[in-house]
C-alpha positions as CSV (number, residue, x, y, z in Angstrom):
1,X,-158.4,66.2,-47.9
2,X,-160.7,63.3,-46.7
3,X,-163.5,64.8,-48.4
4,X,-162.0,65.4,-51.3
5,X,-160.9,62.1,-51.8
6,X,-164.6,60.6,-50.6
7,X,-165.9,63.1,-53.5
8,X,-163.6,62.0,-56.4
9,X,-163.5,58.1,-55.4
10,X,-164.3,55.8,-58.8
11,X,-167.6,53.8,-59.3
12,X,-168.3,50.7,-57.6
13,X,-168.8,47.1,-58.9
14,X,-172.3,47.1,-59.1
15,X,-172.9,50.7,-60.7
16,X,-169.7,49.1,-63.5
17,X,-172.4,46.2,-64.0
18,X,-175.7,47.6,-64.5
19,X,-173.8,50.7,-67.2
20,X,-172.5,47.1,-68.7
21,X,-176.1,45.9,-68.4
22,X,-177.8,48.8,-70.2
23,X,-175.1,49.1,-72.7
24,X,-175.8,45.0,-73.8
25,X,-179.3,45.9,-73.8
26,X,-178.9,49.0,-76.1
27,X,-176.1,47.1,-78.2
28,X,-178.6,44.2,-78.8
29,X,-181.5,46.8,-79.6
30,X,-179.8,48.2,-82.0
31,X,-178.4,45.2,-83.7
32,X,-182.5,43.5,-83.9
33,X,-183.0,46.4,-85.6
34,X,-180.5,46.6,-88.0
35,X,-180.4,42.6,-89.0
36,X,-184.7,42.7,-89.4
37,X,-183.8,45.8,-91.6
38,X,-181.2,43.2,-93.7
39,X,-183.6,40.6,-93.6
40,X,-186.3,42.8,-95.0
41,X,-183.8,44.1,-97.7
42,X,-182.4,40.7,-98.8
43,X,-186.1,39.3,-99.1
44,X,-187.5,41.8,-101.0
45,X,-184.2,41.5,-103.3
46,X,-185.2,37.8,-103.6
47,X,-188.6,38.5,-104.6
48,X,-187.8,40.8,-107.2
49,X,-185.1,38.3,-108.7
50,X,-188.7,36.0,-108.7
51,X,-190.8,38.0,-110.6
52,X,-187.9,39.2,-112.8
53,X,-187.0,35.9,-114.0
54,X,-190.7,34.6,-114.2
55,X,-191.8,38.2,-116.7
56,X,-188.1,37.6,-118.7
57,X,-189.6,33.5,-119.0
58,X,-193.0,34.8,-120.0
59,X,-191.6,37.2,-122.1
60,X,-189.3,34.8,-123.9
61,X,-191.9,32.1,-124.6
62,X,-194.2,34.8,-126.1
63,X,-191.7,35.9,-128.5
64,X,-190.1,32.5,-129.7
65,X,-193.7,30.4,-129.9
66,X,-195.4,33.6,-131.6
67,X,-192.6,33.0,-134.3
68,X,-193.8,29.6,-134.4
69,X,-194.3,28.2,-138.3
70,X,-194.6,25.1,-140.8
71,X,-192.9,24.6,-143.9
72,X,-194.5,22.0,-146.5
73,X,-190.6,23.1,-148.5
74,X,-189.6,19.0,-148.4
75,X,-188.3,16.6,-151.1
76,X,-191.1,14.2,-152.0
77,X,-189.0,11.3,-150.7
78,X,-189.1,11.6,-147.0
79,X,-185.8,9.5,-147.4
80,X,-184.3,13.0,-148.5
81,X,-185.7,14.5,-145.6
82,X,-182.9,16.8,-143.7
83,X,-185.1,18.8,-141.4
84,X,-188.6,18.5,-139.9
85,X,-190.7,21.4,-138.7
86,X,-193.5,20.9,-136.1
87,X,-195.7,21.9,-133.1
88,X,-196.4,19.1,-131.2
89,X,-197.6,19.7,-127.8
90,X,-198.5,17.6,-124.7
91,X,-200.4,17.7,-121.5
92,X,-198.1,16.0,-119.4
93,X,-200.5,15.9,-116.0
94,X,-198.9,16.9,-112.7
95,X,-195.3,17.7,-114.0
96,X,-196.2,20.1,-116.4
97,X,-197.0,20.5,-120.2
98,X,-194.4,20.4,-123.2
99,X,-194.1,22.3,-126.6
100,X,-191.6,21.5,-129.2
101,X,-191.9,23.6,-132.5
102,X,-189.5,25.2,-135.4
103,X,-189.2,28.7,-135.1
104,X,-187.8,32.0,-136.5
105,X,-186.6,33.4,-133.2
106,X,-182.9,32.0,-132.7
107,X,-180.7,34.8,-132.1
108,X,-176.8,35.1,-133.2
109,X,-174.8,35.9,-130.7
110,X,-171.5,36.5,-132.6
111,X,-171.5,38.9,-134.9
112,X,-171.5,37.6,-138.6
113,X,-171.6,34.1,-137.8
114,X,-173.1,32.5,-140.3
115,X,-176.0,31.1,-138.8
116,X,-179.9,31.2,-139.3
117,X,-182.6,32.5,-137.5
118,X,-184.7,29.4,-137.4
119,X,-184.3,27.1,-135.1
120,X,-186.4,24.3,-132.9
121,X,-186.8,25.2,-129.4
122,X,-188.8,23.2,-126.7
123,X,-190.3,23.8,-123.3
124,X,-190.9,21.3,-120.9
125,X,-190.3,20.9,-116.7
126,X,-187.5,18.6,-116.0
127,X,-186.9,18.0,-112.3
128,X,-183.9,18.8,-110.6
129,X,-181.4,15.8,-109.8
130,X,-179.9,17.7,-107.1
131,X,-183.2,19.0,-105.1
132,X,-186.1,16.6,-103.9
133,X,-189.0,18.1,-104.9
134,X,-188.1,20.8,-107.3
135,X,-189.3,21.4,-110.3
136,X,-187.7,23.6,-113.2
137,X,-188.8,24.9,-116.5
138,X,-186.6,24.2,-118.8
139,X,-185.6,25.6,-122.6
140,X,-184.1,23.4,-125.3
141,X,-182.7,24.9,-128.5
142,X,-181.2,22.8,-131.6
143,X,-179.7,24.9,-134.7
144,X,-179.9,24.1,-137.3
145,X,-183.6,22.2,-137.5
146,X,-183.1,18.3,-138.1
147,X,-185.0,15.4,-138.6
148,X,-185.4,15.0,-134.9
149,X,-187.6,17.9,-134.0
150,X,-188.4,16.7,-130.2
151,X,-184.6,15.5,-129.3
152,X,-181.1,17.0,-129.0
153,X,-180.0,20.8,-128.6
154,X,-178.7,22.5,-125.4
155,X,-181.1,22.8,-122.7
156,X,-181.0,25.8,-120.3
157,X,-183.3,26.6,-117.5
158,X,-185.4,29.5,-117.8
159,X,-187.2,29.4,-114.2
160,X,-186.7,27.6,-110.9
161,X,-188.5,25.8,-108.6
162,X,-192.1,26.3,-109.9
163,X,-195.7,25.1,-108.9
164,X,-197.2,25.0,-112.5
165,X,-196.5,25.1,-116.5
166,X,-199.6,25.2,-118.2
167,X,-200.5,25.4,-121.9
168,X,-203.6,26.1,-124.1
169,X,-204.6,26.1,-127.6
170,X,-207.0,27.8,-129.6
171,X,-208.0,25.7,-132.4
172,X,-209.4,28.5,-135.4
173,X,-211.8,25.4,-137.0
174,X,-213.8,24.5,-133.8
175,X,-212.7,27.7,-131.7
176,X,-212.3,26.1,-128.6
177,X,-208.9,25.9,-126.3
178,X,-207.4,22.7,-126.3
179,X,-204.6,21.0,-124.3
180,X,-202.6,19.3,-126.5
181,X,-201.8,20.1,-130.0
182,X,-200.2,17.6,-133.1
183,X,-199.2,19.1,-136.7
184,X,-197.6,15.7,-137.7
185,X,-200.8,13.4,-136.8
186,X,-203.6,13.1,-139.3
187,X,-205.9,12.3,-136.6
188,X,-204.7,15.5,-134.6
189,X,-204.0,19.1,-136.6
190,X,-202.0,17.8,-139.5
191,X,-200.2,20.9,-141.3
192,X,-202.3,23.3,-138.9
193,X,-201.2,26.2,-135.9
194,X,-203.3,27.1,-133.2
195,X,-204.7,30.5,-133.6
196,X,-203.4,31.8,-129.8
197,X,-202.1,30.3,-127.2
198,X,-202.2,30.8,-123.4
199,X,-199.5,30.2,-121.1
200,X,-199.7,30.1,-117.0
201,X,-196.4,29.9,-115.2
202,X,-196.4,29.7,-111.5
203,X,-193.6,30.0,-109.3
204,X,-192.9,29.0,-105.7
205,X,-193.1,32.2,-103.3
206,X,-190.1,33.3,-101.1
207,X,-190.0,30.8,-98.2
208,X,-193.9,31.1,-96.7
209,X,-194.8,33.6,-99.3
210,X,-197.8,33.4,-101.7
211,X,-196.8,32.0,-105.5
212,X,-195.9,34.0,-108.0
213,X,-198.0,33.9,-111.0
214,X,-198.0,35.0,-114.7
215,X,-200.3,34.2,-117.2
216,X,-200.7,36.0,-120.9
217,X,-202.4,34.7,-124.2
218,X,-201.1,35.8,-127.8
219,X,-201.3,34.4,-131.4
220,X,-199.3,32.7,-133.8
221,X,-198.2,35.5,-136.2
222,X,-197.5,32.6,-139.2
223,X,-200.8,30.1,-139.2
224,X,-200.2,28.8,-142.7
225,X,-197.4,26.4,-143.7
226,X,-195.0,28.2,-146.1
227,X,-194.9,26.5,-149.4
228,X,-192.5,29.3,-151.2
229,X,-194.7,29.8,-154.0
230,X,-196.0,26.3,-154.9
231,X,-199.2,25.2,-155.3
232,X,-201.3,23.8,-151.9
C-alpha cells in the first residue's frame, strides 16, 4: 500500500511551475502570431482604402474637367449677366494647384428632379483645421452656374492627407504644357480650353510606407465655346 501511494502521489510545485511556464510561453507564441497576422490584414485593408480613394479621385477629375466647356450664350449687357462660365486655373506653389471651370458633368441624384447637368465645380487643397500638417484635396460644386464662378457651392473632400496636387495644360496654339490657365483674361487664353490636361495626385503612404501616386493626361472633349448657332 506504501508503494502504491508513492506511485500515484500528485505533481510537485516546481513541475506545476515550469507546465505553467511552457504553457505562457506557447500562449504568448501563439498570440505574436496571430496579432502580426491582424496587423498585416488591417494594413493592407488600409492601403487598399488609399489607392481606392486616390483611382475613384483621379477618375472623378478626368470625367468632370474632360466635360469642361465655354459658352459665348450671354446678353450683350454684362449687367444682365446671370451666369459665367470659365477655366481659370492656378499654380498655387507648395499647397497645391486649383481649377475652377463650368461643366456638363453634375449628376442628379433624385430621380426627376428638375435639375441640369451643368454645373461649376473646383479643385483645390484646403488644409485641415483639425490636423497640423495635413493637407486635403478638396471638391466644390455650385448648381446652377452663377456669376461667381470661383465662390460658393458645397465642398466635399475627395482625398486625404496628400503630398502633391499638380496640374498641366497643353496650350493647342504654342503646344507646350503650361501651369496656369485663364479664359476670362485677354492677356491669358481669353475664350480658349487647353487641348489636354495632366493631373499628378500624390498621397501620403500608410505610416512609414512609400506615397501613393497617380498621374494620367486626357483632353478636353469641348475646345470651342458654344455659341448655339450664331455667328463668331
Amino acid at each position: 500500500m506504501r508503494r502504491l501511494r508513492r506511485g500515484s502521489r500528485g505533481m510537485t510545485l516546481l513541475e506545476v511551475v515550469v507546465a505553467v511556464a511552457v504553457m505562457a510561453m506557447i500562449s504568448l507564441l501563439l498570440y505574436g502570431a496571430f496579432d502580426a497576422l491582424s496587423r498585416g490584414k488591417r494594413g493592407e485593408a488600409a492601403r487598399a482604402d488609399r489607392s481606392r480613394q486616390g483611382r475613384e479621385a483621379m477618375a472623378r477629375i478626368t470625367r468632370e474637367m474632360g466635360s469642361a466647356y465655354l459658352s459665348l450664350h450671354n446678353p450683350l449687357l454684362p449687367s444682365l449677366y446671370t451666369r459665367r462660365t470659365v477655366f481659370v486655373a492656378e499654380h498655387t506653389g507648395s499647397d497645391g494647384d486649383r481649377v475652377d471651370f463650368a461643366t456638363f458633368a453634375h449628376r442628379r441624384l433624385q430621380r426627376d428632379v428638375p435639375e441640369s447637368d451643368q454645373a461649376e465645380i473646383g479643385y483645390f487643397v484646403s488644409r485641415d483645421p483639425n490636423v497640423t500638417g495635413k493637407l486635403d484635396l478638396v471638391r466644390r460644386e455650385q448648381t446652377p452656374i452663377d456669376i461667381e464662378p470661383r465662390q460658393g457651392g458645397v465642398t466635399n473632400v475627395v482625398a486625404e492627407d496628400i503630398e502633391s496636387f499638380e496640374l498641366k495644360y497643353l496650350d493647342p496654339i504654342t503646344g507646350q504644357w503650361i501651369d496656369t490657365w485663364d479664359s476670362t483674361n485677354q492677356t491669358g487664353q481669353l475664350n480658349r480650353m487647353p487641348l489636354q490636361v495632366k493631373v499628378t495626385l500624390v498621397l501620403k503612404g500608410i505610416k512609414d510606407g512609400p506615397p501613393l501616386r497617380f498621374q494620367t493626361k486626357f483632353s478636353i472633349l469641348i475646345r470651342d465655346p458654344l455659341t448655339f448657332g450664331q455667328p463668331r
